[in-house]
N, CA and C atoms as a LAMMPS dump frame, in Angstrom:
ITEM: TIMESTEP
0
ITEM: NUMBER OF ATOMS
594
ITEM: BOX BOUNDS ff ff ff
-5.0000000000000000e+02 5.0000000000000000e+02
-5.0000000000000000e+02 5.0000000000000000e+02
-5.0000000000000000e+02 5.0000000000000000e+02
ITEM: ATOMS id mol type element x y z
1 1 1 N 307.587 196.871 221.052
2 1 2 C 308.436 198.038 221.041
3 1 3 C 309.61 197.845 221.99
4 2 1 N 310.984 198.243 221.827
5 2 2 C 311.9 198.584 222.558
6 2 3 C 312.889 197.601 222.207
7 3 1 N 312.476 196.506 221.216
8 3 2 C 313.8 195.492 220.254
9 3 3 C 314.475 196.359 219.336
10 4 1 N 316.261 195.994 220.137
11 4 2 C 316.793 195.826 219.338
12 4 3 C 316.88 195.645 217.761
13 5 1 N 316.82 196.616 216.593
14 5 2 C 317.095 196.15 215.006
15 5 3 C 318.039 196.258 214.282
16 6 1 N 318.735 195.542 213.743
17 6 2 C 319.962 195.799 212.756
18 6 3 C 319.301 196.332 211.264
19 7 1 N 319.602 197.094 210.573
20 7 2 C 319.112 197.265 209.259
21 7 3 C 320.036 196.784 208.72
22 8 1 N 319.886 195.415 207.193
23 8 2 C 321.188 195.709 205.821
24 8 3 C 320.075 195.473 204.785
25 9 1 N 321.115 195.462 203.375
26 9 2 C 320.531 195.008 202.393
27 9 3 C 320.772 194.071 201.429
28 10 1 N 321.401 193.41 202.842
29 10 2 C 321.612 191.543 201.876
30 10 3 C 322.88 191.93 201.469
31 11 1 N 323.78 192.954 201.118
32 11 2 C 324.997 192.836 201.153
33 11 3 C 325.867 193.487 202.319
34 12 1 N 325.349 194.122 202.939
35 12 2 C 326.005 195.008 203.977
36 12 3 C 325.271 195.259 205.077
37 13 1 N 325.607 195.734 206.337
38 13 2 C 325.144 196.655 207.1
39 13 3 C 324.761 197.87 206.838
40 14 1 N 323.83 198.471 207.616
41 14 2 C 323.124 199.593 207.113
42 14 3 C 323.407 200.545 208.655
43 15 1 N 322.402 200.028 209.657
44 15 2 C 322.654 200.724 210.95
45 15 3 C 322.047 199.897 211.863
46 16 1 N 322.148 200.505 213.169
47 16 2 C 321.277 199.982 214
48 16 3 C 320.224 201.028 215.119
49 17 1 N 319.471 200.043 215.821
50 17 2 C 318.566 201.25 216.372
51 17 3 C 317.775 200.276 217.199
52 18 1 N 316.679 200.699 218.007
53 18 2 C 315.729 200.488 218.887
54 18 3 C 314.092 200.462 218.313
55 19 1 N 313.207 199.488 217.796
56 19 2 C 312.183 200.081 217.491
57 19 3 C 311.268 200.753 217.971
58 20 1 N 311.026 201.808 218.269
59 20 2 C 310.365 202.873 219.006
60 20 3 C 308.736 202.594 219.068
61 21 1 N 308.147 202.595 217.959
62 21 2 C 306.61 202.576 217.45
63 21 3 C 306.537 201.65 216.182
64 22 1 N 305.18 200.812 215.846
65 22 2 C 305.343 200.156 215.056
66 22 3 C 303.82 200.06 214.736
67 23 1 N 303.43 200.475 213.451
68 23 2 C 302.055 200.681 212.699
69 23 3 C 301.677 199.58 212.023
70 24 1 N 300.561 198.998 212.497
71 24 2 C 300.35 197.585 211.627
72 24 3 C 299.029 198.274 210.472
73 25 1 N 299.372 197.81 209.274
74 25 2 C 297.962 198.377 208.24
75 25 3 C 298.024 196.697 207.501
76 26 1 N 297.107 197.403 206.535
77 26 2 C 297.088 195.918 205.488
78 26 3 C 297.269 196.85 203.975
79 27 1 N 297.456 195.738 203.308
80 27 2 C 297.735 195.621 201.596
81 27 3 C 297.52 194.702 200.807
82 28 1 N 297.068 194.939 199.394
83 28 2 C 296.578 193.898 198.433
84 28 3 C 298.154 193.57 198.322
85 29 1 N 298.303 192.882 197.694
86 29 2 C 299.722 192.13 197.082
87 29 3 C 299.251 191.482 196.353
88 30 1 N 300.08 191.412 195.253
89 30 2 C 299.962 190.788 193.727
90 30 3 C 301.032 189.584 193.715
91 31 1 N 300.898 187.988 193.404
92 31 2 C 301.713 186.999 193.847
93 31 3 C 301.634 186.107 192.691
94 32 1 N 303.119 185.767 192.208
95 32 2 C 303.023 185.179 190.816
96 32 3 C 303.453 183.544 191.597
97 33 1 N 302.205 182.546 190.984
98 33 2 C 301.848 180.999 191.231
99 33 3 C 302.698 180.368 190.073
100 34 1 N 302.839 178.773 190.321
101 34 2 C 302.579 178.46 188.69
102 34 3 C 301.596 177.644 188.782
103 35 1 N 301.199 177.678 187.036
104 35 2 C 299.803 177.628 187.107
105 35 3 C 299.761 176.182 187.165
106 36 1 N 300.957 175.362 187.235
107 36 2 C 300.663 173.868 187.427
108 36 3 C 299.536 173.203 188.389
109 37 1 N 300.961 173.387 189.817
110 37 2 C 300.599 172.986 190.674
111 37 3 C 300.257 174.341 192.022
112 38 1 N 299.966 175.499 191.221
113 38 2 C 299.651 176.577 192.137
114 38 3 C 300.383 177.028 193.19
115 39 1 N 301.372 177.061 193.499
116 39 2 C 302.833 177.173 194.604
117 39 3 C 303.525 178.548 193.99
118 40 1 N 304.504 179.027 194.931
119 40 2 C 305.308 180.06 194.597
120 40 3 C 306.46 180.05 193.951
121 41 1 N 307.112 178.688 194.439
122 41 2 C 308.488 178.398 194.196
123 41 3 C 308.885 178.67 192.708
124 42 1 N 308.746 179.975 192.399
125 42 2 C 309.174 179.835 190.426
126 42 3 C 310.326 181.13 190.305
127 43 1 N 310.632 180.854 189.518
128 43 2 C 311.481 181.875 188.744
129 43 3 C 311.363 182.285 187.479
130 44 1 N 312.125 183.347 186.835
131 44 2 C 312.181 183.536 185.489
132 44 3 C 313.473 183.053 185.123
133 45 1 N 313.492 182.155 184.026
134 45 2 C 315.158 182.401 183.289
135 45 3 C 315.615 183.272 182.173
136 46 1 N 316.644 183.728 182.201
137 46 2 C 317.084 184.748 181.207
138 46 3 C 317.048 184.396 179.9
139 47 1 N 317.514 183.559 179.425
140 47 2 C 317.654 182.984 177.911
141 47 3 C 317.011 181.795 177.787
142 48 1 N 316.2 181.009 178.527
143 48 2 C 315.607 180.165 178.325
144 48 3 C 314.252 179.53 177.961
145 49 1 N 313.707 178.963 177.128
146 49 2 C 312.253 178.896 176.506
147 49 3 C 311.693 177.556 177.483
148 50 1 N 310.183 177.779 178.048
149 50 2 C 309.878 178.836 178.43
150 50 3 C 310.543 179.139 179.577
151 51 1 N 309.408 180.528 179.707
152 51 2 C 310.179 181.432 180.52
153 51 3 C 310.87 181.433 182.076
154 52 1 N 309.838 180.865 182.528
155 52 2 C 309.776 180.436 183.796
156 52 3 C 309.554 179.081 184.252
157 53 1 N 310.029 178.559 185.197
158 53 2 C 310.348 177.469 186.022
159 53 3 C 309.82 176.773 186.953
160 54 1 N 309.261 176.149 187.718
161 54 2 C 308.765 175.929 188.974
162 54 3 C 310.002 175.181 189.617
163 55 1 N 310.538 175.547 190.393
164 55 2 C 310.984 174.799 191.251
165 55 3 C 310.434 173.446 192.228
166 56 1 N 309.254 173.729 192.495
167 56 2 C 308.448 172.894 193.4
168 56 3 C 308.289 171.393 192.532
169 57 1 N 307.473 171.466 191.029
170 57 2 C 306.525 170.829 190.828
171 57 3 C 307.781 170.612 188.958
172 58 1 N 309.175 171.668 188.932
173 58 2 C 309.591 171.231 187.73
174 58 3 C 308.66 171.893 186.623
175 59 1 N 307.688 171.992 186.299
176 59 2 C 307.058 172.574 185.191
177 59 3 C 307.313 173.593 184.697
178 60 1 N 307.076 174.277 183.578
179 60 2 C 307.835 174.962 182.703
180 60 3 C 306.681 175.704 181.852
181 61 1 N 307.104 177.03 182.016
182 61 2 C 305.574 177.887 181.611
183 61 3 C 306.04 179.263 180.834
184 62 1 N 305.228 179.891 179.893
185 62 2 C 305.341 180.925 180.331
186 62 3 C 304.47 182.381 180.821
187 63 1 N 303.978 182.349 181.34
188 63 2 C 303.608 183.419 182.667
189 63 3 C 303.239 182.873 183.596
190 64 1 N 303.703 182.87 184.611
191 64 2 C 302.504 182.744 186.102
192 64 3 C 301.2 183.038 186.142
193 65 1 N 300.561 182.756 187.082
194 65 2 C 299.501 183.087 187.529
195 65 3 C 299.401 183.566 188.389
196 66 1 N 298.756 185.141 188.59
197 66 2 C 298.76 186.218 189.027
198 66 3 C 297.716 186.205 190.006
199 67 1 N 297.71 185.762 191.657
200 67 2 C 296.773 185.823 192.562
201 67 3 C 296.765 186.68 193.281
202 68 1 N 296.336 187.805 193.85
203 68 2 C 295.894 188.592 194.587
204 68 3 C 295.511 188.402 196.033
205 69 1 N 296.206 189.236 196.692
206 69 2 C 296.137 188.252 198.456
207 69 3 C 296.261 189.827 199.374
208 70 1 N 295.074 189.963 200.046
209 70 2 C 295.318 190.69 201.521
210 70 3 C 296.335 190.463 202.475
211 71 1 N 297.425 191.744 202.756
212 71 2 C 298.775 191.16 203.277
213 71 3 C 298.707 191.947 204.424
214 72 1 N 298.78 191.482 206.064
215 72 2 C 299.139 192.215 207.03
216 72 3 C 300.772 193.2 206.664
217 73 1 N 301.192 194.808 207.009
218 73 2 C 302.149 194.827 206.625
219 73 3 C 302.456 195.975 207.994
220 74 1 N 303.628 195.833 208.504
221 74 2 C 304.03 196.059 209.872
222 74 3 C 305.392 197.342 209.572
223 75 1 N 304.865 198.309 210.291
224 75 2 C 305.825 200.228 209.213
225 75 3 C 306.555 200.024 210.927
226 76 1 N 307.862 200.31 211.087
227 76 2 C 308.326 200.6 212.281
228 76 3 C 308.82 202.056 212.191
229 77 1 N 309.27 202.493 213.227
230 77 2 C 309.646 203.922 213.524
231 77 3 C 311.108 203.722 214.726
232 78 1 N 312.337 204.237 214.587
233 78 2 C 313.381 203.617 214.853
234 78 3 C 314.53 204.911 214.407
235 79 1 N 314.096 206.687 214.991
236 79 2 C 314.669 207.223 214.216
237 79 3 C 316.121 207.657 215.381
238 80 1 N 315.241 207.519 216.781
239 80 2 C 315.954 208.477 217.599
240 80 3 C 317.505 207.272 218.412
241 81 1 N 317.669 206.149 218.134
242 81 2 C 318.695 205.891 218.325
243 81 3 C 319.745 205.514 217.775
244 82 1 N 319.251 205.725 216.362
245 82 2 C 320.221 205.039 215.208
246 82 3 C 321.803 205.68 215.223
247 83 1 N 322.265 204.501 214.465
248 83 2 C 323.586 204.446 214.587
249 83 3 C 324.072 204.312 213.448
250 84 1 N 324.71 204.587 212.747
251 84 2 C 324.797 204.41 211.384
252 84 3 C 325.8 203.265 211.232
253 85 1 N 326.143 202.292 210.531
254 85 2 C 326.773 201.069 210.314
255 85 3 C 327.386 200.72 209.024
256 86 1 N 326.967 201.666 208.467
257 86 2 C 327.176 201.501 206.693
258 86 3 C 328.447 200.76 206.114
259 87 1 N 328.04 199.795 205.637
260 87 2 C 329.847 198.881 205.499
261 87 3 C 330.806 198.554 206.483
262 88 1 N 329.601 198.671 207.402
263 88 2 C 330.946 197.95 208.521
264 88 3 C 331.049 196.573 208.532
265 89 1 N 330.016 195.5 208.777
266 89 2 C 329.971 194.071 208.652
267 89 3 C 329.127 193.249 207.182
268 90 1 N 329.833 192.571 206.737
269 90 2 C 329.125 192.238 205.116
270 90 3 C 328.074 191.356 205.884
271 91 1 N 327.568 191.217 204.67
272 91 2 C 325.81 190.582 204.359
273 91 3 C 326.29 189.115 204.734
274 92 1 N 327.897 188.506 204.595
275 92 2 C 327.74 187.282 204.961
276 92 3 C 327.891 187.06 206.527
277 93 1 N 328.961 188.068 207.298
278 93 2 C 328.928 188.227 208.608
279 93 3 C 327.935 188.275 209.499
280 94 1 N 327.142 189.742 209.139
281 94 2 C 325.42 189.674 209.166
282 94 3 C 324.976 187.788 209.565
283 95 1 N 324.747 187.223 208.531
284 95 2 C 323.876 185.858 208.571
285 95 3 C 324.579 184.808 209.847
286 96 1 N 326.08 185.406 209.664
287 96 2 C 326.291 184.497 211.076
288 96 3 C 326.186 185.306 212.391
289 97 1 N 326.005 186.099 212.4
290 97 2 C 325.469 186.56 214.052
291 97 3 C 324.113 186.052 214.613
292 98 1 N 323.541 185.431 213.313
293 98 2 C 321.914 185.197 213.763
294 98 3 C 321.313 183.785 214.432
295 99 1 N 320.593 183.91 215.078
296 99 2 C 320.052 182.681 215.807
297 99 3 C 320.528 181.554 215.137
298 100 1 N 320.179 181.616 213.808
299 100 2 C 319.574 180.486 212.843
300 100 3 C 320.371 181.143 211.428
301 101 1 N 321.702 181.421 211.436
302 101 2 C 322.205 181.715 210.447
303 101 3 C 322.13 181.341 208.99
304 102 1 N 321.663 180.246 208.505
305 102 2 C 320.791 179.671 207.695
306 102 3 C 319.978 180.113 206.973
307 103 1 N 319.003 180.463 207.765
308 103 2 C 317.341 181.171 207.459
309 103 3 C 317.246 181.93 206.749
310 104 1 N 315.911 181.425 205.793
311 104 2 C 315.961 182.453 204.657
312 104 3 C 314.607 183.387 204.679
313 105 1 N 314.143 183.867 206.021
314 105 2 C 313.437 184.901 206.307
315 105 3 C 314.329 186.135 206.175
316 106 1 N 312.907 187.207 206.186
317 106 2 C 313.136 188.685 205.83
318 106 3 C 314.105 189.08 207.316
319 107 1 N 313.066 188.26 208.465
320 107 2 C 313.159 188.662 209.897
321 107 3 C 314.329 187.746 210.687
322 108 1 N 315.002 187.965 211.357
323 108 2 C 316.039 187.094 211.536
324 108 3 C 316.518 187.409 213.125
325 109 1 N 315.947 186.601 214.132
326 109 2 C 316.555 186.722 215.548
327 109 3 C 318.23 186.587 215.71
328 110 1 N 318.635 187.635 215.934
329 110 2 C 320.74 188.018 216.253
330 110 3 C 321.202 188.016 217.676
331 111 1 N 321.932 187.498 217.576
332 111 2 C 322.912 187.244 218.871
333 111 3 C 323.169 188.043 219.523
334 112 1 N 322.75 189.565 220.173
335 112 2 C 323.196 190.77 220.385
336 112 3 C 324.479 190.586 220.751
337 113 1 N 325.244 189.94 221.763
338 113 2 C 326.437 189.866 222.276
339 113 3 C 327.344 189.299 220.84
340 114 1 N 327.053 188.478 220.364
341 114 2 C 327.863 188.363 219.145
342 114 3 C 328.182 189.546 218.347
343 115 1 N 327.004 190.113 218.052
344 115 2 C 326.762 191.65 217.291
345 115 3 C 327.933 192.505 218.185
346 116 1 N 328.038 192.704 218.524
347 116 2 C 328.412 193.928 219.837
348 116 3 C 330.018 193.36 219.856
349 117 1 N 330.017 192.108 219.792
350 117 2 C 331.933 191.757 219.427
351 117 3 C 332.285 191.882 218.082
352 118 1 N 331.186 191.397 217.414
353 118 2 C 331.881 191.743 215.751
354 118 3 C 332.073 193.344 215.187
355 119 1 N 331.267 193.93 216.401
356 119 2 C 331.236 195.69 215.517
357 119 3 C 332.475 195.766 216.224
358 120 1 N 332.805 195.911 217.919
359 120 2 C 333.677 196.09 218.79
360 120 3 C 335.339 195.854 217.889
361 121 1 N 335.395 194.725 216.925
362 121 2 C 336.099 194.171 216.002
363 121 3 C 336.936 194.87 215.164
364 122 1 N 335.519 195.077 214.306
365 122 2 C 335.802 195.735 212.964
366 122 3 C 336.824 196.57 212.815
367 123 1 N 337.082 196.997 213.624
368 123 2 C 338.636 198.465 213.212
369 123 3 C 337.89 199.523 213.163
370 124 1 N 336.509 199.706 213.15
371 124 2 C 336.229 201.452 213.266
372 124 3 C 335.85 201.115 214.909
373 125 1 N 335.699 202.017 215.589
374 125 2 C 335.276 202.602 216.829
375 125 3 C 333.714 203.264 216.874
376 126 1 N 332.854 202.127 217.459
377 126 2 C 331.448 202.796 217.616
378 126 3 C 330.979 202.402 219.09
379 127 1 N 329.779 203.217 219.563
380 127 2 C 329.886 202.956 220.76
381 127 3 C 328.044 202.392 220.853
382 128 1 N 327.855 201.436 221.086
383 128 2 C 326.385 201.311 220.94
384 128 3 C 325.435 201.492 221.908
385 129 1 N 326.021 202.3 223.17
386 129 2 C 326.036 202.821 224.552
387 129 3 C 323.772 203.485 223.942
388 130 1 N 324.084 204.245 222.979
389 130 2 C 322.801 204.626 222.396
390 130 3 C 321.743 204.091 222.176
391 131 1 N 322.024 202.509 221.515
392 131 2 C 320.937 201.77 221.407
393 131 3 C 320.628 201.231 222.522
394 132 1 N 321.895 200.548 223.289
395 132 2 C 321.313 200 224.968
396 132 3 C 320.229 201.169 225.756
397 133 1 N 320.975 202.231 226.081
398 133 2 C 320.063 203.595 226.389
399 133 3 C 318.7 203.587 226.137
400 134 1 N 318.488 203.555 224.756
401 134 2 C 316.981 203.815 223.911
402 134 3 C 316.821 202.702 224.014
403 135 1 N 316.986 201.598 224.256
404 135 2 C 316.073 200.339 224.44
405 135 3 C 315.753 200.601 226.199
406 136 1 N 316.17 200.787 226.904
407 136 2 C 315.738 200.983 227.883
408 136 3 C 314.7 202.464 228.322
409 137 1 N 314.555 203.418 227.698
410 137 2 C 313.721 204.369 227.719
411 137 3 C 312.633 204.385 226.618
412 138 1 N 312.456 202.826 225.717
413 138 2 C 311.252 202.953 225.068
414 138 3 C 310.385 202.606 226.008
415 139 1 N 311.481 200.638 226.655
416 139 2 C 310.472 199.959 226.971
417 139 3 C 309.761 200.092 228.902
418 140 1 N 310.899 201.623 229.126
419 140 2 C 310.447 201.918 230.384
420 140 3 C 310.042 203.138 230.448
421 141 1 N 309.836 203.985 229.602
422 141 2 C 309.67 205.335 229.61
423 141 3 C 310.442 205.986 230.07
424 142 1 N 311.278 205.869 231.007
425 142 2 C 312.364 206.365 231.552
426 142 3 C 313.679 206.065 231.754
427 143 1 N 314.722 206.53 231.539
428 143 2 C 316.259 206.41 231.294
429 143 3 C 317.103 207.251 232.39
430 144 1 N 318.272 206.932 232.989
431 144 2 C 318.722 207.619 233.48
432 144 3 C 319.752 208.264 233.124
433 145 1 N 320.477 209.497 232.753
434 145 2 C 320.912 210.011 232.091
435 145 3 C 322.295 210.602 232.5
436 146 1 N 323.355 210.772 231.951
437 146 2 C 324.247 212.184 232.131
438 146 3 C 324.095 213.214 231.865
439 147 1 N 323.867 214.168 231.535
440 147 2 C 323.7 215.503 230.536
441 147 3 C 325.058 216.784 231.01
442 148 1 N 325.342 217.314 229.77
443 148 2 C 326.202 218.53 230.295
444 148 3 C 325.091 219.652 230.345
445 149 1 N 325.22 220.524 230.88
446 149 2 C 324.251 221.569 231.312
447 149 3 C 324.994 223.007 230.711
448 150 1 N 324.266 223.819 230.069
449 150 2 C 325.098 225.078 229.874
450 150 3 C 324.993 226.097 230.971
451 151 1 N 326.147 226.354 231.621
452 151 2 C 326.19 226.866 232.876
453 151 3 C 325.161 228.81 232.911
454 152 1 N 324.395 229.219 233.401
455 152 2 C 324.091 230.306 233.019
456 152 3 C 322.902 230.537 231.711
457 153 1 N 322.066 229.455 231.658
458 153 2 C 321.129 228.854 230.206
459 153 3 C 319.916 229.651 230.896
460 154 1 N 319.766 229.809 232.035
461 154 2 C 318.396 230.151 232.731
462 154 3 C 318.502 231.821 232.798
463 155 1 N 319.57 232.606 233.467
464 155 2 C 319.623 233.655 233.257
465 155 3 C 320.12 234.319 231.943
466 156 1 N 320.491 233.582 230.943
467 156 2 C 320.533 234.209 230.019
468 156 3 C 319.362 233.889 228.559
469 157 1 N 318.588 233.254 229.343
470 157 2 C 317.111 233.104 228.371
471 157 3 C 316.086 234.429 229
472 158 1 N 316.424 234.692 230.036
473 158 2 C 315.548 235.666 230.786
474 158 3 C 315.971 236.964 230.76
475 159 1 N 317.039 237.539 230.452
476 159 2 C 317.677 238.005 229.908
477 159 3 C 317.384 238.74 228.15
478 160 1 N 317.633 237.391 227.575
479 160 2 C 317.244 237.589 225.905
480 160 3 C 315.49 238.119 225.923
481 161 1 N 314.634 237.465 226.788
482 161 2 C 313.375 237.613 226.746
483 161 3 C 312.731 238.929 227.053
484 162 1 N 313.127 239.311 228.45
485 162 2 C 313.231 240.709 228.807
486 162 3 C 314.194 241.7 227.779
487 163 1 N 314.884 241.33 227.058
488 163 2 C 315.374 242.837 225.95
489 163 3 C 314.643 242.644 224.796
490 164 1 N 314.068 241.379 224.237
491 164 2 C 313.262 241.253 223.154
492 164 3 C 311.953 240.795 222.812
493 165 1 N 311.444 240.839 224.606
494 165 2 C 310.013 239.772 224.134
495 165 3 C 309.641 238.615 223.956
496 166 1 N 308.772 238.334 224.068
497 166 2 C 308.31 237.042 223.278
498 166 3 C 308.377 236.656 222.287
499 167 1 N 309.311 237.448 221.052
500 167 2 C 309.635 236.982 219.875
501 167 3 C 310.368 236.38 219.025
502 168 1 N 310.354 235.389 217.717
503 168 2 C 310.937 234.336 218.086
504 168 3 C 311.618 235.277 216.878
505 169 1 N 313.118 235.172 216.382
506 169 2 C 314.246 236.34 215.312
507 169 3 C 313.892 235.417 214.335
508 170 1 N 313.403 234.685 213.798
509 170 2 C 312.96 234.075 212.665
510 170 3 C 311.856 234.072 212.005
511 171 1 N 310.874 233.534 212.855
512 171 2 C 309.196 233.336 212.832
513 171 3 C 307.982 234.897 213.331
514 172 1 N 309.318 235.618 214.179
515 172 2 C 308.161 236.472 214.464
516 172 3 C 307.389 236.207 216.247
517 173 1 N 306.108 237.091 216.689
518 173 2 C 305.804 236.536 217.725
519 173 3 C 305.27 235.249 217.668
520 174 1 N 305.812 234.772 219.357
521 174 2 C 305.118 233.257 219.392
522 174 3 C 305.279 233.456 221.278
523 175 1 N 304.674 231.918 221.552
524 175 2 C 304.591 231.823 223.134
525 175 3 C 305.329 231.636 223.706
526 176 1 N 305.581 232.113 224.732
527 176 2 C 306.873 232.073 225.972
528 176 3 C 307.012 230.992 225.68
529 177 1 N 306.516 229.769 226.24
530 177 2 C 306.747 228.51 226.859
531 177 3 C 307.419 228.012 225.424
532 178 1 N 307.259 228.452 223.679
533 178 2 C 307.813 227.911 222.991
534 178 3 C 309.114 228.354 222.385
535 179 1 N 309.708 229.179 222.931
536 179 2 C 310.98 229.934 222.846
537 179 3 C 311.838 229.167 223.75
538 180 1 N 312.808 229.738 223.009
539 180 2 C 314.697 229.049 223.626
540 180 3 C 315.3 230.197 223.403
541 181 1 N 316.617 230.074 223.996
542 181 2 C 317.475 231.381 224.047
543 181 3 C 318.615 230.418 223.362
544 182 1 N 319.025 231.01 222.137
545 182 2 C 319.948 230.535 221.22
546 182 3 C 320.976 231.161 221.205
547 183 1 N 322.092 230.81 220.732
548 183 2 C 323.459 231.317 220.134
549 183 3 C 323.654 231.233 218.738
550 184 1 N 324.394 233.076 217.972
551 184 2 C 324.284 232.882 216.634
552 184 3 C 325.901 232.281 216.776
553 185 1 N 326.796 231.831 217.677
554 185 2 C 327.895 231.573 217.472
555 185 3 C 328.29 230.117 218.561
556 186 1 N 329.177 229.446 218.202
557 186 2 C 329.651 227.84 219.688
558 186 3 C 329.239 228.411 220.912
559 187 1 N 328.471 228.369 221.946
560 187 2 C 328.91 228.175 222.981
561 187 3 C 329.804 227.41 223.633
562 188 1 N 330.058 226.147 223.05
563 188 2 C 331.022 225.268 223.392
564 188 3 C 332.058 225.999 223.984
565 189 1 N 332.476 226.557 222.167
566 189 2 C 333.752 226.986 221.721
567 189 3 C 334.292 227.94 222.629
568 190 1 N 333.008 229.317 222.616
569 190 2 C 333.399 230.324 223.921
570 190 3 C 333.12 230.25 224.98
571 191 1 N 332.031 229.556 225.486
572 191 2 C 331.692 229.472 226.586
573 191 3 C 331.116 230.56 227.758
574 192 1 N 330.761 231.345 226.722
575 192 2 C 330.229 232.938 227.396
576 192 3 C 328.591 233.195 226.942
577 193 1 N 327.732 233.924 227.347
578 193 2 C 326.803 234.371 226.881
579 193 3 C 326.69 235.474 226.685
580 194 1 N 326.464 236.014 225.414
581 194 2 C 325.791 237.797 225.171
582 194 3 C 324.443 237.847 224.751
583 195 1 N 323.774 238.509 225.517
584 195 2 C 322.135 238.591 225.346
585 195 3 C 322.098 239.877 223.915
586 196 1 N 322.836 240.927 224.071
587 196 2 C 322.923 241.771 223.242
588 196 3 C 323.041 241.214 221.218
589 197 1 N 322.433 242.489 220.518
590 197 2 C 322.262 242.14 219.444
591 197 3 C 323.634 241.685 218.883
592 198 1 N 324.381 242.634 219.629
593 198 2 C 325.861 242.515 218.335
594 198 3 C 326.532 241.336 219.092
């Protein structure tokens, strides 16, 4: 937990993020052989008799052979630092930021500092200040932070609570400790608080 991930899909960038949590299960998987010399290396061809190919072994078939295999399969979770990337660097740029630009794995070790000049590059403006951040508060639990504070958030939750209760204007009653004191309008924008209905 706490690596760095780029998401694409072989033609583009997708986003980036921090992997947070990561669920290992298993799965059957269904895996087409040829039935020659039993290997993967095959294909189908479009117009060609037969159907399929081996690359490995040259032989020429048509159907595979259909083996069945228990597959470790690894679910990550990667929601809270993402960055969205969508078409910013192509699928061929992508392959050269990587260790081993070459490689024809799923998984592919990247240059972060390379990464971080080619986005820096691109002509849009992103700041990846987020993923550095969240990589450092997965893999330490703790981050140190800026925050803006809404000036007056404490007396005017105590405030809303004392004229209305413990109740939440949506849901109905619920528990102190799970209430917030909201705005139906910017605070940004005005920068004032009214506890009152209107």
């Amino acid at each position: 937990m706490g690596d760095k991930i780029v998401l694409w899909d072989k033609r583009t960038s997708l986003g980036v993020s921090v992997i947070e949590d990561c669920t290992v299960s298993s799965m059957v998987k269904t895996l087409s052989k040829c039935p020659h010399c039993g290997r993967a290396g095959i294909k189908r061809r479009r117009s060609k008799v037969p159907a399929y190919k081996c690359f490995k072994c040259q032989g020429l078939f048509d159907q595979p052979t259909l083996v069945t295999k228990l597959v470790t399969t690894y679910e990550t979770s990667h929601a809270s630092g993402w960055i969205d990337l969508r078409d910013m660097l192509s699928g061929a740029q992508l392959r050269e930021l990587c260790l081993h630009p070459r490689s024809q794995q799923s998984l592919r070790p990247l240059v972060w500092q390379k990464f971080e000049a080619a986005v820096e590059h691109s002509g849009t403006p992103v700041m990846l200040n987020a993923v550095n951040s969240s990589e450092r508060r997965v893999v330490g639990g703790h981050t140190d932070a800026t925050v803006r504070v809404r000036v007056g958030q404490a007396t005017f939750r105590s405030r809303v609570l004392e004229e209305f209760g413990a109740i939440c204007a949506l849901s109905g009653p619920a528990l102190l400790v799970a209430l917030e004191a909201g705005h139906l309008y910017s605070y940004a924008a005005a920068g004032r608080h009214h506890s009152g209905g209107s």
